[in-house]
N, C-alpha and C positions, 0 to 999 in steps of 0.2 A: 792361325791361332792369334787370339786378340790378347794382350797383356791387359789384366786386370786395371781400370781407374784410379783404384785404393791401391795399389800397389805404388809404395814414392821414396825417395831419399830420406831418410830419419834426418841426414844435417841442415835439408834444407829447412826443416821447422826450425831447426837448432837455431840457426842463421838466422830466419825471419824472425823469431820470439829477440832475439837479440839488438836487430834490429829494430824494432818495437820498443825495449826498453830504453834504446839510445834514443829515440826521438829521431829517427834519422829522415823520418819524413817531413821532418820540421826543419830537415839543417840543407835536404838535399834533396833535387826535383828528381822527378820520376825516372829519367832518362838516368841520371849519373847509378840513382840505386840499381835499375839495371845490369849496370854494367859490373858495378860492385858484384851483385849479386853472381854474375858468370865467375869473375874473376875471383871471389873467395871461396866458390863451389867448385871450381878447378883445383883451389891446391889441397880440398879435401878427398876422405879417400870415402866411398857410397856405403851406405848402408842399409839396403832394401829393406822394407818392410810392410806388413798389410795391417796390421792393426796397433794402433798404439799402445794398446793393452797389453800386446805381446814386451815391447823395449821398458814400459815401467814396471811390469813382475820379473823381469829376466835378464835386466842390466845390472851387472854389478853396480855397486857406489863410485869405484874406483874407477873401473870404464866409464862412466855420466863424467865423471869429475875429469877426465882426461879427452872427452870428445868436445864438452863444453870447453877448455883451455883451448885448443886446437881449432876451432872456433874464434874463440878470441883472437890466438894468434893468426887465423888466417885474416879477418878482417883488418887486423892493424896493419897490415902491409898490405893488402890490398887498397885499403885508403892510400896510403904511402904512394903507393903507384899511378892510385887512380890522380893525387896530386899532382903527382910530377910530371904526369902525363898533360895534365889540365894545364900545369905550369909553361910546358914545353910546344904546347899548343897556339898561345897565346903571342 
């Protein structure tokens, strides 16, 4: 059995559109957002989906407004780390 293509993590859009609006590809080379991107999608928790249509008629307000924070807060500490790691490297 093959798992559907459309089938994907709702936070990883979360994550990218966020990303997107920070300019992050402006601030940071391909490689570091990579990694970012592992390490802020590990301390999220999945949320499968097949169709977008499905999470915008059927999310509450209060769940969007609490996956979006959780988001947030996973990339600020993920920068944090991905820093210090960068820091510690050097």
């Amino acid at each position: 059995m093959k798992i559907s293509d459309d089938i994907h993590n709702y936070y990883e859009k979360l994550v990218m559109h966020h990303f997107a609006t920070a300019k992050f590809d402006e601030k940071y080379d391909s490689d570091f957002i990579a990694d970012l991107t592992c390490v802020v999608l590990n301390q999220l928790p999945t949320r499968y989906i097949r169709h977008e249509v499905d999470m915008a008629f059927y999310l509450p307000a209060s769940e969007r407004f609490e996956m979006e924070s959780n988001v947030k807060k996973a990339i600020s500490k993920a920068l944090e780390f991905m820093q210090t790691q960068r820091v510690q490297s050097e």
